[in-house]
N, C-alpha and C positions, 0 to 999 in steps of 0.2 A: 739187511742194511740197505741193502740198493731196491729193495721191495719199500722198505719205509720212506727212503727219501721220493720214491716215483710217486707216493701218496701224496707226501707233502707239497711235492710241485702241483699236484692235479687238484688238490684240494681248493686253490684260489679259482682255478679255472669254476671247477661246479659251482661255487655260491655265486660268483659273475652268471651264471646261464641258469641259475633256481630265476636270480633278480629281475634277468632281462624275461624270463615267463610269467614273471608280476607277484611272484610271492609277496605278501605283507610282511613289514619287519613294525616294530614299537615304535619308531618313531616319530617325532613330530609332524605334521602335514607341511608339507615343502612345495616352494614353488618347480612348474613344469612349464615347458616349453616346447612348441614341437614343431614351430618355425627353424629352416636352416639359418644355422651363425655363419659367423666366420669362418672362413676356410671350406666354407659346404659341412659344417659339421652341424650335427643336433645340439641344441644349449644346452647345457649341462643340466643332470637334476642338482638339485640342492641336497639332498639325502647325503648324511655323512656313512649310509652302504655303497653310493656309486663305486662302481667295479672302478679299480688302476689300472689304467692302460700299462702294459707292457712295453719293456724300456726301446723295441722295437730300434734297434741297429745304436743305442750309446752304452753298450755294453764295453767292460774297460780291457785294457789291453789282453788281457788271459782267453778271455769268453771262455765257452765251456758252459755245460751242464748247471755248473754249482757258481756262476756268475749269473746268468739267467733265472737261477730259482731266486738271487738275494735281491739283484736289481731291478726292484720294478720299479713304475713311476710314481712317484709319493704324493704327486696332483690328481686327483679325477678331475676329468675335463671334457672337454669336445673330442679331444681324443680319446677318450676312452671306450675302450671296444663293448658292443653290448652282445650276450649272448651268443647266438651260435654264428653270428655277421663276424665273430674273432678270425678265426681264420683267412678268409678270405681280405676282410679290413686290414690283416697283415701284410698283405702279400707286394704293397711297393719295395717294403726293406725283406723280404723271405731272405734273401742271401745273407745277412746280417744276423739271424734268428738263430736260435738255437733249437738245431735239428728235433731233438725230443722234444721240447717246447708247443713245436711247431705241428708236429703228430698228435700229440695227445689233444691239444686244441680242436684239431682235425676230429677226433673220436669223440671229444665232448658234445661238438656241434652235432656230429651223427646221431648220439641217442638223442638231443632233445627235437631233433626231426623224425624221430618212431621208431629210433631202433634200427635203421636200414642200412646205416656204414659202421656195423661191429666189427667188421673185420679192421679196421683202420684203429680202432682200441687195442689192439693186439699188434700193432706192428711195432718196430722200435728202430726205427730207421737212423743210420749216423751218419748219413749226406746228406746233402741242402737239395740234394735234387730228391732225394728218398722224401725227405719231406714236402717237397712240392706235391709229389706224388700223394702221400697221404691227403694232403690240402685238395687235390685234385680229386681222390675219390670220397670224400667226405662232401665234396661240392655236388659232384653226381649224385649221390646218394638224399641230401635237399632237392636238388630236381626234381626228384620222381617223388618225393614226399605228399603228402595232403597238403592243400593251398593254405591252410591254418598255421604247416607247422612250416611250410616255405615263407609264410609272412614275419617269419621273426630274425629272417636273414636280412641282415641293416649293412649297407655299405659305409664303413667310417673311414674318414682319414684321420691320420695322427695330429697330436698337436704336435710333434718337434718341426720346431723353424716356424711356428703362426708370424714370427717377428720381423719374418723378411717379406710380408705381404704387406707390412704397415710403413708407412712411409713416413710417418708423422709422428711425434709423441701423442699426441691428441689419438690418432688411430688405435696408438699401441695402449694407451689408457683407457680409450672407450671400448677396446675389446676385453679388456680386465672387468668389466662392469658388470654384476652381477653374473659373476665367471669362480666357479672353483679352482682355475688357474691360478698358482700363485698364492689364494689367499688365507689368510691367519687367523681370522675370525670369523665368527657366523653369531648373526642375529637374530634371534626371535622375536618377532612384528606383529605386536597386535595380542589379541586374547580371546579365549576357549577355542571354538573349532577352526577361529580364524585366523589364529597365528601360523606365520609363514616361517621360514627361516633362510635367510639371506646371506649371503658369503658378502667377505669387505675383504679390501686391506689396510691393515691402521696405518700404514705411511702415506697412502691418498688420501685418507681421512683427517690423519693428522695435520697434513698440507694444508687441506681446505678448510678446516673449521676448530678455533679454539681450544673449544666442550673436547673433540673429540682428541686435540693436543693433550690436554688435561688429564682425561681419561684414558689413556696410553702412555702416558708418558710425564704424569704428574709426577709431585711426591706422592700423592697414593691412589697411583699407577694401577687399575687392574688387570691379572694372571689372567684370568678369564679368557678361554676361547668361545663362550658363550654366551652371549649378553642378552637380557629377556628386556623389552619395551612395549611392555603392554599398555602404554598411556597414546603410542603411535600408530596411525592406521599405515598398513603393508602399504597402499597404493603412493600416500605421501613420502615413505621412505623411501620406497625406489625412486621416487622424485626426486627428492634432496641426492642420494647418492649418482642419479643420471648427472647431474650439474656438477657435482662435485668430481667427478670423473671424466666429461664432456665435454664442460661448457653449457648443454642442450639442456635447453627448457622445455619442460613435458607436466603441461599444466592444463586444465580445466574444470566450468565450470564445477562439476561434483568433488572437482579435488586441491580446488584454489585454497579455497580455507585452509582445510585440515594438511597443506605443505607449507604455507604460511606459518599458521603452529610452529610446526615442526624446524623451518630456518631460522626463526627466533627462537625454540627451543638449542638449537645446536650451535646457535651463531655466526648464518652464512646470508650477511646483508644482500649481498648481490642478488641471492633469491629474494630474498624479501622483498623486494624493490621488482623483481619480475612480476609477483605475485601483488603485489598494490594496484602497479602497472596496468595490468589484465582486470583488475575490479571497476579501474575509472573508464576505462575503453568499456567495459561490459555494464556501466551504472543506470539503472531507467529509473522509471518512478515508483513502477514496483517490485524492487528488489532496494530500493534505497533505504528502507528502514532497517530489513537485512543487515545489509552491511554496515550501514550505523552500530548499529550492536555490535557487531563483529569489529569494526572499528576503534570503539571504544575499547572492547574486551584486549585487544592487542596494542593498544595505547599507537593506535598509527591516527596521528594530528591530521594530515594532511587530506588523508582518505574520508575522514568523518566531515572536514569543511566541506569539500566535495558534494559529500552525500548531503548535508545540511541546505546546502546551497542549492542541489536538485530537489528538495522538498520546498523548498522556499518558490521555485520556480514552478512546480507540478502538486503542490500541496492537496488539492483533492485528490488527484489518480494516488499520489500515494500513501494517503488517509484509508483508499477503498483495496488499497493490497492487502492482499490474502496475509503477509507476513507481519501489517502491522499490529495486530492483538496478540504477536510472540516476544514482542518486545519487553525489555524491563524496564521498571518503574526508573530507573535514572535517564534512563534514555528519554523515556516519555515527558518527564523533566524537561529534559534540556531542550526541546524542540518547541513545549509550549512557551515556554521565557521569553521566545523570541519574536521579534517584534516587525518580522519581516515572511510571516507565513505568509501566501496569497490565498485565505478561505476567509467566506466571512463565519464569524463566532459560534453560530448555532450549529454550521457542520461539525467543527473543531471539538464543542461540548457533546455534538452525537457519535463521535470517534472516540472520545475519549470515555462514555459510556458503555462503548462497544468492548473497547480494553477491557474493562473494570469487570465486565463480566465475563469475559476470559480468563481474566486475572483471577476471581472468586471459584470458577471452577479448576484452575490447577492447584488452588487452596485448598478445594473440597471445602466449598460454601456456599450456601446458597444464595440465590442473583438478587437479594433482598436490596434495596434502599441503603440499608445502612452499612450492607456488609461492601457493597460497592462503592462507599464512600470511605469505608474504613482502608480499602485495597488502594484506593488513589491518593490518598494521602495527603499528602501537598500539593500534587497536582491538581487537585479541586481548586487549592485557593488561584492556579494559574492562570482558569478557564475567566474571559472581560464577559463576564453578564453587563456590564454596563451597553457595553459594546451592544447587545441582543437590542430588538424591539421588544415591547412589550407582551405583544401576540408571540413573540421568540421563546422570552423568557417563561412565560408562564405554561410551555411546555416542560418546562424542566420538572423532574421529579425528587432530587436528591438532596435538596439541600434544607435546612433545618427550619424549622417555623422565624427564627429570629429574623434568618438569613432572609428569607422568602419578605416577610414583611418589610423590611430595610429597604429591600431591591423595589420593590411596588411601591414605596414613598418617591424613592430615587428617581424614578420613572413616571411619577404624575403629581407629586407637588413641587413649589416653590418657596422658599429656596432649599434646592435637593438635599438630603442631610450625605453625611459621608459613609462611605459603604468600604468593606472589607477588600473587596476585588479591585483590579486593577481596572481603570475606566480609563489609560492613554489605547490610542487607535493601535494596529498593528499594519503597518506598510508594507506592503511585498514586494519595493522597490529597495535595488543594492545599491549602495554608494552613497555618497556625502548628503548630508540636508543640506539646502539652500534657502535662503531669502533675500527678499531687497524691501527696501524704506522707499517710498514715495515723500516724505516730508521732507525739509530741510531744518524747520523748527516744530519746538513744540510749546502751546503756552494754556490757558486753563479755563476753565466754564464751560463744557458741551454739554444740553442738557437731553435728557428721553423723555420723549410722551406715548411712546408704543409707536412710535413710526420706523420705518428701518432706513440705516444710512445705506446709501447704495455709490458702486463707481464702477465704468463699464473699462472691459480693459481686454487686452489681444497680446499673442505674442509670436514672433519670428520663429518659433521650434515647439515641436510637442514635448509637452512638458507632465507633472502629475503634482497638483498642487493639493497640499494633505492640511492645510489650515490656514489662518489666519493670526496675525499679532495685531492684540487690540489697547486701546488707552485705557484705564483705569480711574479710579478716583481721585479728587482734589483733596475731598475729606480724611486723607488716611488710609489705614487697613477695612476694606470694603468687600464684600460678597457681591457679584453680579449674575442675574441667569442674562443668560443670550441664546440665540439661535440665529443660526450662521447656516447662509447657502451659497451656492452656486447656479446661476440660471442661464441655459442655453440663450440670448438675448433673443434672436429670429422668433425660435419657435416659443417662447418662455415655459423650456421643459424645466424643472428643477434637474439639475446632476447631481448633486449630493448635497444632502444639510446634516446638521447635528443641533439638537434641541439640549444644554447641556449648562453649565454654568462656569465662573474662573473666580481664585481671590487675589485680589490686590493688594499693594502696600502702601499708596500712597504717593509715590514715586512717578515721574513723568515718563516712566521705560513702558514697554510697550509690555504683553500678557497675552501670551499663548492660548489658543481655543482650535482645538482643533476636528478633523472630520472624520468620520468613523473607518472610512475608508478612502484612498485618494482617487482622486477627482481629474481625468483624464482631458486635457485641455491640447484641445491641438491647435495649428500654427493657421494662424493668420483668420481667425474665425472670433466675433463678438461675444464674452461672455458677460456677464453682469454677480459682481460681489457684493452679499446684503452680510447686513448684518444688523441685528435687533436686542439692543439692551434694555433690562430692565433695572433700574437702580440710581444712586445722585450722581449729582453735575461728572464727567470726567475730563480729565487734557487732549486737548484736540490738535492737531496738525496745521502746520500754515507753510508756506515756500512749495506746494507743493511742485510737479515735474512731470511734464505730460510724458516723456519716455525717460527709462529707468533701465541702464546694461547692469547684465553681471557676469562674471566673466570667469569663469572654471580655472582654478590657480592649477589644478593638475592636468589637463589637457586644454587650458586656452579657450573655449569653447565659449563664444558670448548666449546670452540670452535677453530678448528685447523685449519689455515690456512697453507698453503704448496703453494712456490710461484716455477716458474719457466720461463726458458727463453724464450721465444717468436721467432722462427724464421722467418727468412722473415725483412723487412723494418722496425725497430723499433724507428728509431729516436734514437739508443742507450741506450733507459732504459731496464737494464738489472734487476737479483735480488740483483746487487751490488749499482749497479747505477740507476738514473735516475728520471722518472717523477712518477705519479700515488703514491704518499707516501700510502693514507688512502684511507681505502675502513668504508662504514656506511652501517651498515646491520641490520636488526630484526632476530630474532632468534624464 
């Protein structure tokens, strides 16, 4: 009987010192650590084999032999003694131990050091000094061992009392953090070789996050000490749980996303909000379609205006990122819609090309003409061929005979018939449109004979003026071509024109025509506006106003226009008279 029971005590010792000499057991792959923790102890393994430390001096009143073999400590932890380092790792509380305990420990460590302290397996010592003794020559006996088997002597301290080193709950919490102290669950993170298994505790969990209220402690509550997440990457959980245990955000780039995921999946806003946080601090031009995606795919509004917003400002560089042809087809959508990219149209349709044949090989299809028109979709009808020159256009390869021939009338006769595609300009300027009226009245007969009306005009601030508002017909609903510029006065460069057409209704209101792209006008410099209709009589302007403010209702902000007369051929619009009423500009 007292042969069986000295087995049974010695038996936990030997599988702690198989473990601690690295035997393999079945279980899952676990995280390791081998930085010191807290209290100078080694981090815990995660393995549900880590050896139990020993109840080391909270033994209950009796102690004795058969208190020691029942009480051990039911946490593996930092204090948990490894292999043959027991012994010794005991030796603050030795007086507290239980003397055979204390011996055989002593004998274990000596054989897995070669066998040199067998004599100390044989003693059975029932003093605390006998066992020091024991302790003492099993220590000697590692000494003189091979440097192999002396390397598996590990000095531990215990975990009793880690609590009186923390002075804070936040201390006492963040040492619980990925700690087998204490905890009630373990997770498995991730999937095949790369699933980790993570110790928690559900009442920190269930603290900080809903999901994990629910899931603990719903109506249907999971038993489970073992919870599989194979949809979650390891890296991002220990993320989520540093926060949720801390405070401490422990984020980057490779891991912003996939912890993102993960605080929306669990429902811990405050990370989600660190993790947006870190995207707009971190947004360039080429990574912004990235995150667009990713944007959209986690419904965060605010993060995609952003990223919109830096496309809109950086629209080439981030046309020519590497990330844009991963993008999907909604996304590629929404960006061409918009009427504020800054490229002109021929890059936009060779980007969007570029997609298409991207897109056609994750389809497994070939970069045919047609299969690349079938992959873009709607977005084809997005792309302004209007917009193109005609030398622009007639690069293009993908659009259909009908299409093709519509676009080449469009673009060299009179009057252009109407085309599929969108033919308003795209401005890369953000904020309000503007215009001001130079007339005070309006009344009727201007006539064309191919001369252009012109009026020279300056203004107090640089401005970006994207078209003109023109009169219309006397007769009714009317078709007019026009071609509309802008001309440096000094040097008489053209700055932008648009060779293009408007219809009218008959009405004395003025009629939009506008410039392919806008038309950069800076402060206090002479420009000259023409403008060249072909078509009958229309309403002309009178009262006109040599200067003309306009004044920003949301920041105050005036803008002075200063007009004057044009000499040379004007068709007669002076600043009294004439054509050209409204100029539309950004400011």
């Amino acid at each position: 009987m007292h042969c069986c029971a000295y087995l049974f005590h010695l038996a936990p010792q030997c599988s702690q010192s198989k473990m601690a000499a690295g035997e393999n057991n079945s279980r899952p792959p676990c995280l390791s650590f081998s930085s010191p923790g807290p209290l100078g102890n080694v981090q815990p393994s995660n393995s549900a084999h880590s050896a139990a430390a020993t109840n080391g001096g909270l033994g209950g009143p009796t102690g004795g032999a058969q208190s020691g073999a029942r009480r051990t400590n039911p946490q593996p932890g930092p204090g948990a003694v490894e292999g043959a380092g027991a012994a010794v790792g005991a030796s603050p509380n030795a007086q507290n131990c239980n003397p055979q305990a204390a011996a055989q420990s002593a004998a274990v460590a000596a054989t897995a050091a070669g066998g040199m302290a067998t004599s100390a397996m044989n003693m059975t010592p029932t003093s605390n000094a006998s066992a020091a003794a024991a302790a003492l020559a099993a220590h000697s006996a590692l000494s003189s061992a091979p440097a192999a088997a002396a390397a598996v002597l590990v000095y531990r301290e215990p975990v009793y009392n880690w609590q009186a080193t923390k002075s804070t709950v936040k201390e006492r919490f963040a040492f619980l953090f990925n700690n087998e102290v204490l905890s009630d669950v373990h997770f498995l993170v991730g999937k095949g070789m790369g699933v980790q298994r993570i110790p928690a505790h559900r009442f920190v969990l269930a603290v900080g996050s809903a999901v994990f209220d629910a899931m603990f402690n719903g109506g249907m509550a999971t038993t489970s000490t073992e919870i599989e997440l194979p949809d979650v990457e390891p890296a991002a959980f220990l993320a989520l749980l540093k926060f949720l245990y801390s405070d401490d955000v422990q984020i980057g780039p490779e891991t912003v996303m996939t912890t993102l995921y993960t605080a929306k999946k669990y429902a811990v806003p405050a990370l989600e909000a660190h993790c947006v946080e870190f995207l707009k601090k971190n947004l360039r031009a080429d990574n912004a379609f990235m995150l667009l995606t990713q944007a959209r795919l986690f419904d965060e509004p605010q993060l995609a205006s952003l990223c919109l917003e830096n496309i809109d400002k950086n629209t080439g560089d981030a046309l020519a990122a590497e990330g844009f042809t991963d993008i999907d087809l909604d996304t590629l959508v929404a960006v061409l819609e918009r009427d504020t990219l800054g490229v002109r149209e021929v890059r936009l349709f060779a980007a969007a090309v570029r997609w298409a044949e991207s897109e056609a090989q994750r389809q497994q299809l070939q970069p045919t003409a047609e299969n690349k028109r079938r992959v873009l979709g709607r977005a084809l009808t997005l792309i302004r061929f209007p917009l193109m020159t005609i030398e622009e256009f007639a690069a293009s390869s993908i659009l259909t005979d009908r299409e093709v021939v519509s676009l080449f009338l469009h673009f060299t006769v009179n009057p252009k018939p109407r085309v599929e595609f969108i033919d308003r300009p795209r401005c890369c300027l953000r904020g309000k449109e503007c215009s001001i009226t130079r007339f005070g009245q309006v009344e009727s007969r201007w006539g064309y004979s191919g001369t252009s009306d012109r009026i020279r005009f300056s203004v107090n601030r640089r401005i970006f003026v994207v078209g003109f508002g023109l009169y219309g017909s006397i007769h009714g609903p009317t078709d007019y071509q026009v071609n509309i510029q802008i001309i440096h006065t000094d040097s008489n460069t053209v700055l932008g024109q648009n060779d293009t057409g408007f219809s009218c209704d008959g009405l004395p209101s003025t009629f939009r025509v506008m410039f392919k792209e806008p038309v950069e006008i800076l402060p206090n410099v002479n420009y000259t506006a023409c403008a060249t209709l072909k078509g009958p009589d229309s309403h002309y302007g009178t009262k006109g106003m040599r200067k003309v403010t306009h004044e920003s209702a949301a920041s105050g902000v005036k803008t002075c226009f200063t007009f004057c007369y044009a000499a040379g051929n004007n068709n007669g619009t002076s600043v009294e008279d004439g054509q050209i009423p409204e100029v539309i500009f950004y400011t």
